[in-house]
C-alpha positions as CSV (number, residue, x, y, z in Angstrom):
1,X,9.1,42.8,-73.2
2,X,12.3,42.7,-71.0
3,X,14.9,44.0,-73.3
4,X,18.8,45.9,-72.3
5,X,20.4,46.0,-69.3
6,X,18.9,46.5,-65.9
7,X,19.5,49.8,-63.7
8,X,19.0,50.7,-60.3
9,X,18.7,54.0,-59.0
10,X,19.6,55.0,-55.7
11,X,19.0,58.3,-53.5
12,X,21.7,58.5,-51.0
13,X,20.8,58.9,-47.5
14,X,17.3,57.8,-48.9
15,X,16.3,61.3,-47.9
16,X,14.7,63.8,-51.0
17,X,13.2,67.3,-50.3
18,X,9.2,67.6,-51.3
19,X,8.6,70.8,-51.5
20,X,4.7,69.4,-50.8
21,X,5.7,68.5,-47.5
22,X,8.2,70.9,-45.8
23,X,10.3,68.8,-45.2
24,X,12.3,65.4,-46.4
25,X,10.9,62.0,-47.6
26,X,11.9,58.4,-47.4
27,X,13.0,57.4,-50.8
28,X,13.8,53.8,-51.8
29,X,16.1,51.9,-54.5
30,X,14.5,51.5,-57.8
31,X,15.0,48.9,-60.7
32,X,15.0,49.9,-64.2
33,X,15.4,47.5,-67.1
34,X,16.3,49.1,-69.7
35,X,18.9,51.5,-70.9
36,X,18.5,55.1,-69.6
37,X,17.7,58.0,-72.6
38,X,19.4,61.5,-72.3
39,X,17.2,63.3,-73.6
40,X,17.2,67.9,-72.8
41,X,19.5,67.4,-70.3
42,X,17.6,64.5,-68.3
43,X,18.5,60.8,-67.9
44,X,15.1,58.9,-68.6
45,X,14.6,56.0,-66.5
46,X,11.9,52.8,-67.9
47,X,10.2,50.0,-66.1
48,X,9.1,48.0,-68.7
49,X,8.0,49.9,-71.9
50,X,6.8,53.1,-69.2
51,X,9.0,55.9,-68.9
52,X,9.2,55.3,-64.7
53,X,11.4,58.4,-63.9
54,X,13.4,61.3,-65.3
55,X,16.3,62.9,-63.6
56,X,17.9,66.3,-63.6
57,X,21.6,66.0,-62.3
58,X,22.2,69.6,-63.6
59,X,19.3,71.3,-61.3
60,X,18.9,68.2,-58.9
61,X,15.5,67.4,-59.5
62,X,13.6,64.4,-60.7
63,X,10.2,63.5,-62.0
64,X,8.8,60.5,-61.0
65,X,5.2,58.3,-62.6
66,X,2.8,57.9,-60.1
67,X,1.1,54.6,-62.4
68,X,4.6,53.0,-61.1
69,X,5.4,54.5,-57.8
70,X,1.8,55.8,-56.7
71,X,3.6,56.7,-52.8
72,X,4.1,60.1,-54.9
73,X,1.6,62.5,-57.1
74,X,2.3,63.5,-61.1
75,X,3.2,66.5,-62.4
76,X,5.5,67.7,-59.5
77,X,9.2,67.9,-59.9
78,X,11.0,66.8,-57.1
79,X,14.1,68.1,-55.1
80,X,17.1,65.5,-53.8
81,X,20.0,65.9,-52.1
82,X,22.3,63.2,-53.9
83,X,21.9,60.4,-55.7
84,X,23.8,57.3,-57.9
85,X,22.7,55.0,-60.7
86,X,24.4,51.5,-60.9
87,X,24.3,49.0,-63.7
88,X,22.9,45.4,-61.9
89,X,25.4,43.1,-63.3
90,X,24.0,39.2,-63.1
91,X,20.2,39.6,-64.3
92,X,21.0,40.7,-67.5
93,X,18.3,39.5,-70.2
94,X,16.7,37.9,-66.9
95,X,13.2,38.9,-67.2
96,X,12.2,36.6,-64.2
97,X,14.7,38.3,-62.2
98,X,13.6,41.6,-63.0
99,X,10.1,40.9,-62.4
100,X,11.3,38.9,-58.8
101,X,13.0,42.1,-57.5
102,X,10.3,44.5,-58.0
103,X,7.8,42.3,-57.0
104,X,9.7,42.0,-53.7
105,X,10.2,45.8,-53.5
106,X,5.9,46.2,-53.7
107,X,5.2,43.2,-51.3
108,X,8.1,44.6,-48.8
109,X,6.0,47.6,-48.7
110,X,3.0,45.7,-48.3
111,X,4.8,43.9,-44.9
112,X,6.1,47.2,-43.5
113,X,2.5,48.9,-43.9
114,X,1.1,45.8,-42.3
115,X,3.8,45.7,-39.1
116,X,3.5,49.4,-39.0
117,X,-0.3,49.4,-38.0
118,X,-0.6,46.3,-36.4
119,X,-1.9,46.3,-32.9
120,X,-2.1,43.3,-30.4
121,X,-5.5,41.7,-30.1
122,X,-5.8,42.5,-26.7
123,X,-5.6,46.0,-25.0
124,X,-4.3,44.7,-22.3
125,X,-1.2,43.6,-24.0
126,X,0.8,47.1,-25.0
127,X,3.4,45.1,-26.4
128,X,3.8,41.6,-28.0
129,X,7.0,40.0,-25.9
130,X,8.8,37.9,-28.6
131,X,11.4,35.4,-26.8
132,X,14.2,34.2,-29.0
133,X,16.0,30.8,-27.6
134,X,18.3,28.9,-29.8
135,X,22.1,26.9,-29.3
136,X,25.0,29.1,-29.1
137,X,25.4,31.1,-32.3
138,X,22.5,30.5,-34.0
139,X,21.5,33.8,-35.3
140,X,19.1,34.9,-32.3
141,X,20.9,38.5,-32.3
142,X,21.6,38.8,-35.6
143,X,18.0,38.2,-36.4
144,X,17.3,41.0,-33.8
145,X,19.9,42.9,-35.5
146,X,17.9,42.2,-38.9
147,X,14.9,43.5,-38.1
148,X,15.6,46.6,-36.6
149,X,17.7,47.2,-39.4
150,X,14.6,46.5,-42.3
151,X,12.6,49.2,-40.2
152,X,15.3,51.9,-39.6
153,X,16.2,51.9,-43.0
154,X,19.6,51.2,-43.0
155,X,22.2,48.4,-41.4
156,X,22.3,48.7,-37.4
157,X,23.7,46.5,-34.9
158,X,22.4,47.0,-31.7
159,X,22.6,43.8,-30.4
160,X,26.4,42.4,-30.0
161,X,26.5,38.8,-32.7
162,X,29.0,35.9,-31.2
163,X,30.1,33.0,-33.4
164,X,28.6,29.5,-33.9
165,X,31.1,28.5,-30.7
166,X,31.1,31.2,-28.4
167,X,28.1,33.2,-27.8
168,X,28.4,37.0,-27.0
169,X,25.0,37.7,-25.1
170,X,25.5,37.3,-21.2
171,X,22.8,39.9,-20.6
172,X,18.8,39.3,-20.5
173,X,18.0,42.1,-23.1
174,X,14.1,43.4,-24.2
175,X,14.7,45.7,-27.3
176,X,12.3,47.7,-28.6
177,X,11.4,48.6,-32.5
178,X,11.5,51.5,-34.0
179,X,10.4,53.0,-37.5
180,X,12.4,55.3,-39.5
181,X,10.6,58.3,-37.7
182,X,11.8,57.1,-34.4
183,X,8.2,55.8,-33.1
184,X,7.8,52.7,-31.0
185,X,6.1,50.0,-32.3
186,X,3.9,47.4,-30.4
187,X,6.6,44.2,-30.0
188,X,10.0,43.8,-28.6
189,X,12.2,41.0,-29.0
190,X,13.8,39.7,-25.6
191,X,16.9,38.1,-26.8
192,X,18.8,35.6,-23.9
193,X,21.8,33.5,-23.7
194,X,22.3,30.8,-26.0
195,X,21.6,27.0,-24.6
196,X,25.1,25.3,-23.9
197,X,25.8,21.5,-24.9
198,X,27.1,21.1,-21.7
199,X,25.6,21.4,-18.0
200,X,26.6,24.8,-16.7
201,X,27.6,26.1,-20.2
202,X,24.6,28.6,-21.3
203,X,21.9,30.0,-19.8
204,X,20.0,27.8,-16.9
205,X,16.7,26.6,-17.5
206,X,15.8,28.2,-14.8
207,X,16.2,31.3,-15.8
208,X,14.7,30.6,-18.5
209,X,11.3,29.4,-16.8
210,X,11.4,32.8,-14.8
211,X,11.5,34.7,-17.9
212,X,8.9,33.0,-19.6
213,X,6.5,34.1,-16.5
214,X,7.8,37.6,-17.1
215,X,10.3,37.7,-13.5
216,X,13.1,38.4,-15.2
217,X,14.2,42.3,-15.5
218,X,16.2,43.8,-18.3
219,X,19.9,43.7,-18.2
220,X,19.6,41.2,-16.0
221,X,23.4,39.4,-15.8
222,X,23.1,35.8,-16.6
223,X,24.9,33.4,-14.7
224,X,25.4,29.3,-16.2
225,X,26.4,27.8,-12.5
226,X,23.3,30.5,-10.3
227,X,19.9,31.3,-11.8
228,X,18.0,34.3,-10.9
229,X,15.8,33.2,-8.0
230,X,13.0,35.4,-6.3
231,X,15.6,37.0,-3.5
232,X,17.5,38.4,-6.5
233,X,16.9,42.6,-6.2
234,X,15.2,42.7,-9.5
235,X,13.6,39.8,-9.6
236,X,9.5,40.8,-10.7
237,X,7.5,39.0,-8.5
238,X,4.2,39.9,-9.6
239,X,4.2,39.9,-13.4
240,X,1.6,41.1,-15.2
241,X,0.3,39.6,-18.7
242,X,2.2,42.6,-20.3
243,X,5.5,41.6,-18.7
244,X,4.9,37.6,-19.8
245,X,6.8,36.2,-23.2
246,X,3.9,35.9,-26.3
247,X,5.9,34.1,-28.3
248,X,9.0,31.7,-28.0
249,X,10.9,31.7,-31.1
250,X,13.1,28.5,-31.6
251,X,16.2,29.9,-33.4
252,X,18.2,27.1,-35.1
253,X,21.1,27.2,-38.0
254,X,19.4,25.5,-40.9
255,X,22.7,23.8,-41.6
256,X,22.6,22.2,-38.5
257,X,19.5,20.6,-37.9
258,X,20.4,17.2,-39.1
259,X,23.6,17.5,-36.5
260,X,21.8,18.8,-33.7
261,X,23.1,16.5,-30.4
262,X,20.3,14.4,-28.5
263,X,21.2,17.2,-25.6
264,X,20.5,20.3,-27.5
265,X,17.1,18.6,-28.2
266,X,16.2,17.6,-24.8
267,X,16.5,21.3,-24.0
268,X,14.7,22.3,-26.6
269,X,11.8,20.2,-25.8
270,X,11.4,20.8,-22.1
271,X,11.4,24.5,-23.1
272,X,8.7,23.5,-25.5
273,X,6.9,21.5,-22.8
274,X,7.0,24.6,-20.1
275,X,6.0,26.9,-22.6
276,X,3.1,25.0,-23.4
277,X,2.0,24.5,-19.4
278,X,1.8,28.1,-19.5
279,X,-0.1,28.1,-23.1
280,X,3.0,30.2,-25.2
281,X,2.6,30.5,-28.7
282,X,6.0,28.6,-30.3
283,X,7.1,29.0,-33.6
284,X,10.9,27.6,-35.0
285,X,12.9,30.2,-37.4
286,X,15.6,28.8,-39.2
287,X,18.8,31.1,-40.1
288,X,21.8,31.4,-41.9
289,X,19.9,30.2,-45.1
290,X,22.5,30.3,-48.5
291,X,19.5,30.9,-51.2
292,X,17.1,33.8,-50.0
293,X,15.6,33.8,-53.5
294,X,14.4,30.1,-53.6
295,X,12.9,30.6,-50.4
296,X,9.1,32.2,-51.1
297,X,7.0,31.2,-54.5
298,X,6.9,33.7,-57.1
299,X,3.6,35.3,-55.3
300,X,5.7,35.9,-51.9
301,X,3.0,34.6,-49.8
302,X,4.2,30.9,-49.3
303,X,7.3,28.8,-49.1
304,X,8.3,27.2,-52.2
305,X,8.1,23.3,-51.6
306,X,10.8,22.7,-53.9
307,X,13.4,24.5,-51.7
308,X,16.6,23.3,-50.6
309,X,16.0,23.3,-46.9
310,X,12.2,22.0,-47.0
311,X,14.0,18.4,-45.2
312,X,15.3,20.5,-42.6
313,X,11.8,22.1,-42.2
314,X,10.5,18.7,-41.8
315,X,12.5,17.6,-39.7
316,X,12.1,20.3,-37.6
317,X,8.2,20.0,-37.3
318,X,8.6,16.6,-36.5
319,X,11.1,17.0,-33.4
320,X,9.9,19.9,-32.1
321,X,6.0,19.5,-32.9
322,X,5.8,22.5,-34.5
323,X,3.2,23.3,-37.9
324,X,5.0,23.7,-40.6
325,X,3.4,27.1,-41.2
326,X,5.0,28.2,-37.8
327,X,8.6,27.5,-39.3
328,X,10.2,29.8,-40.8
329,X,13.3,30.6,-43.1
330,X,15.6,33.7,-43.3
331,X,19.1,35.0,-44.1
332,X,19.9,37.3,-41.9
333,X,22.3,40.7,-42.3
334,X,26.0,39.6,-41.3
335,X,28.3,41.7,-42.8
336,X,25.8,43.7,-45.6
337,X,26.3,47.5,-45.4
338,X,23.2,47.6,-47.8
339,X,19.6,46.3,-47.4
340,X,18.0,43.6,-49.8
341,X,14.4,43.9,-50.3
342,X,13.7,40.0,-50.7
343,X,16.4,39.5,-47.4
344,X,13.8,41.8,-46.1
345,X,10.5,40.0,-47.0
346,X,11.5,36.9,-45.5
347,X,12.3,38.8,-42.4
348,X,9.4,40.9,-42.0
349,X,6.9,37.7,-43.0
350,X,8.7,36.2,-39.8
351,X,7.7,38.7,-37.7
352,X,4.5,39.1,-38.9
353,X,4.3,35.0,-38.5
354,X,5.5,35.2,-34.9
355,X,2.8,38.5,-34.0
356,X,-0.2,36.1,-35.5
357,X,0.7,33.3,-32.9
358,X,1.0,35.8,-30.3
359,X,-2.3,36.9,-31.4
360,X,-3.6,33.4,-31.1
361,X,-2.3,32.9,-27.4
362,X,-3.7,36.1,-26.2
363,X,-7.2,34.9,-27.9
364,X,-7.1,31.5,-26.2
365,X,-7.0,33.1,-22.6
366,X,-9.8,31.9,-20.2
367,X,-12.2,34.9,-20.0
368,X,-12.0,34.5,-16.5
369,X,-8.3,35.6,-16.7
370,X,-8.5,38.4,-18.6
371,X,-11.3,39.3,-16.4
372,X,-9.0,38.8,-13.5
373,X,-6.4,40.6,-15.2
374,X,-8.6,43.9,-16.4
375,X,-9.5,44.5,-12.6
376,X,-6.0,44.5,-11.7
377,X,-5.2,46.9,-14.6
378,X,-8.0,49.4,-13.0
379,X,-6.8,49.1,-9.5
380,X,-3.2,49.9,-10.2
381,X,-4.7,52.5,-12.4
């Protein structure tokens, strides 16, 4: 039974010594719902009637239950560096809340250990290519942002964000992601110009066709009234299957949708069209969402049909032609200086939606291609 007032505990810098290892261990933010004992010294931590932790300020140790948090063993007493407890005002006597927040914490882990170890279905793709195109200030590099931040750890903004009227990226970028240890993981996002209203506002569709075949270099400086053509210096004239875009992600403000202009959608649907001729996976995420927590059903795994945006998810399968499973919700990290684990499940179950259709692109190649394109592989080899 739910009962007090909830707690979190927090280990700053989310760095603790194990003695175990030799060395220092991720640590994450923990929810307690009940009021902490002092008991010999030690403040005594419970998830539901379990005693979940104890902590030591005096010697700086702590003693954690592996039954609750089984990423660590019993009967070992842990060092850490620094750490704060909080009282979570708003979910007091919330029981559903409670459960909601560590719920989000396992299946977070769940995602990360998934993304962590996924591999592309093909060998001969080292890295899925995942091209986000939306209007002006949709979210495309703050969703970049957003990601890279859920597997560093901690807020980082690589990727300069503009406003919903004037864009900031005037470079082709292709970012790679890293874990927390600094090691590269199979997928990049390639994150473009946004698509202008107007003729010669935004980034040319032409450009944009080059970069789904994989021509277009990175850093490459965009340029509304000259696309890149094949007598640029950079321009790739052979692209391999590894260079190609996997994915096109359709990034759109899901307060928008109902307003978008019969131009914006023409774009939108030629880009669809050319990404099919080539046979691209295309998937639609939707940003700038208000309620993360009405989002996902209580299990995480799908969206709640009762949400606030599923119109605008309609509507956006029916313009754009896209499965509803393929469209996706998320809020991304604006102006957060902290992480929120269910911020960062609808994130990560975007990404791992996106890597699946990937998946299913790469599967769908003629053999004869990948035959074609294995040979190629050897001989450059």
């Amino acid at each position: 039974m739910f009962m007090g007032i909830p707690f979190k505990i927090c280990f700053r810098d989310a760095v603790i010594r194990d003695p175990r290892r030799y060395g220092t261990t991720a640590m994450e933010t923990f929810f307690f719902n009940r009021r902490p004992k002092i008991a010999a010294e030690e403040l005594q931590f419970f998830f539901c009637d379990e005693q979940a932790l104890s902590l030591n300020p005096k010697s700086k140790q702590f003693f954690i239950s592996s039954s609750v948090f089984k990423t660590f063993g019993s009967g070992t007493w842990y060092d850490y560096l620094e750490c704060e407890v909080f009282r979570v005002e708003g979910i007091k006597d919330d029981p559903d809340s409670i459960r909601k927040i560590h719920g989000a914490s396992q299946h977070r882990e769940n995602l990360l250990t998934d993304l962590k170890t996924y591999k592309p279905i093909t060998d001969l793709v080292p890295k899925i290519r995942i091209l986000l195109l939306g209007p002006v200030g949709s979210g495309k590099s703050s969703f970049f942002n957003s990601v890279k931040s859920v597997f560093r750890g901690h807020m980082t903004r690589q990727a300069i964000a503009g406003s919903e009227i004037t864009g900031i990226t005037e470079q082709y970028r292709i970012y790679s992601i890293e874990d927390e240890n600094g090691r590269s993981l199979p997928f990049m996002f390639c994150d473009s110009m946004g698509l202008g209203e107007k003729e010669g506002a935004g980034v040319c569709m032409d450009d944009i066709l080059h970069i789904l075949k994989g021509s277009v270099p990175d850093r490459y400086q965009f340029n509304p009234h000259k696309p890149i053509t094949p007598n640029h210096p950079a321009f790739i004239t052979s692209p391999s299957l590894k260079d190609r875009i996997h994915c096109v992600v359709y990034v759109l403000d899901v307060n928008s949708i109902n307003t978008i202009s019969s131009t914006m959608m023409s774009k939108l649907k030629r880009i669809k069209g050319e990404a099919l001729n080539y046979g691209i996976a295309h998937v639609a995420l939707l940003t700038k969402v208000n309620n993360c927590y009405e989002v996902l059903q209580d299990n995480f795994q799908n969206m709640n049909r009762s949400m606030t945006y599923q119109s605008q998810i309609m509507s956006v399968s029916k313009m754009l032609g896209i499965p509803i499973p393929n469209i996706m919700a998320v809020e991304n990290y604006a102006s957060e200086r902290e992480l929120d684990h269910l911020k960062d499940v609808l994130i990560l179950s975007a990404v791992r939606q996106m890597l699946r259709a990937a998946d299913d692109f790469l599967e769908d190649l003629p053999p004869e291609k990948t035959d074609d394109i294995a040979r190629m592989s050897q001989h450059c080899i």
